[in-house]
Phi, psi and omega in degrees: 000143175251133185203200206188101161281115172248166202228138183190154186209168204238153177245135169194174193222141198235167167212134189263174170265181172018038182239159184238004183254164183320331195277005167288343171270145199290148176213160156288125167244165133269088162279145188246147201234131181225124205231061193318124155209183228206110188282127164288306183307064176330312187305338168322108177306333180206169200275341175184144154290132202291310173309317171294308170283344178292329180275339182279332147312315187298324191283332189299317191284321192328331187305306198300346188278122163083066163210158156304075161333308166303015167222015162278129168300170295264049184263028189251336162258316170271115192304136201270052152272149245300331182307317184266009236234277194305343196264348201267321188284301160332294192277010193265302173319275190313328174301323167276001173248161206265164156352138176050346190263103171253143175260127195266280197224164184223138173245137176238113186291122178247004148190202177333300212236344147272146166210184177208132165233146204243172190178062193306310218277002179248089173331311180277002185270000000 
């Protein structure tokens, strides 16, 4: 299988919920967003334009960028963590792509040494 990942990133700042550790205080990430995708149309010369999925990352994060995400619908409810962060960027993302074009997995990075990958439809990711 063949699948094509674009890669791009964001700055925001979250205060989680129901939490008791420092990230209950608002803080800041630089997220790096890595966003795999995937042609059903094996027979396809290529797996996506490269340009055409670059924009559709780009449009997804823009809410996000440079913003308090906890005054984002629907983290004004749902606690903005990078796990829901990242599920939230999947369907938004998948909302936007055309014929054959699936987003297989989204990893979202809030620095070095954390990440999250989302993945619904692969049991093993």
């Amino acid at each position: 299988m063949l699948t094509v990942t674009i890669k791009d990133q964001f700055e925001s700042a979250v205060k989680l919920y129901n939490y008791s550790g420092s990230c209950a205080n608002v803080h800041g990430h630089t997220y790096r967003i890595a966003v795999t995708f995937y042609n059903t149309d094996q027979s396809a010369d290529m797996v996506v334009d490269y340009y055409e999925a670059k924009t559709w990352v780009e449009q997804a994060i823009a809410p996000l960028d440079h913003k308090f995400i906890n005054e984002l619908k629907p983290f004004d409810k749902v606690s903005p963590t990078t796990e829901n962060i990242a599920k939230w960027l999947y369907q938004t993302i998948a909302h936007l792509t055309t014929k054959n074009i699936e987003v297989l997995t989204i990893t979202l990075s809030e620095n070095d040494h954390f990440s999250v990958t989302y993945a619904p439809n692969n049991k093993n990711t």
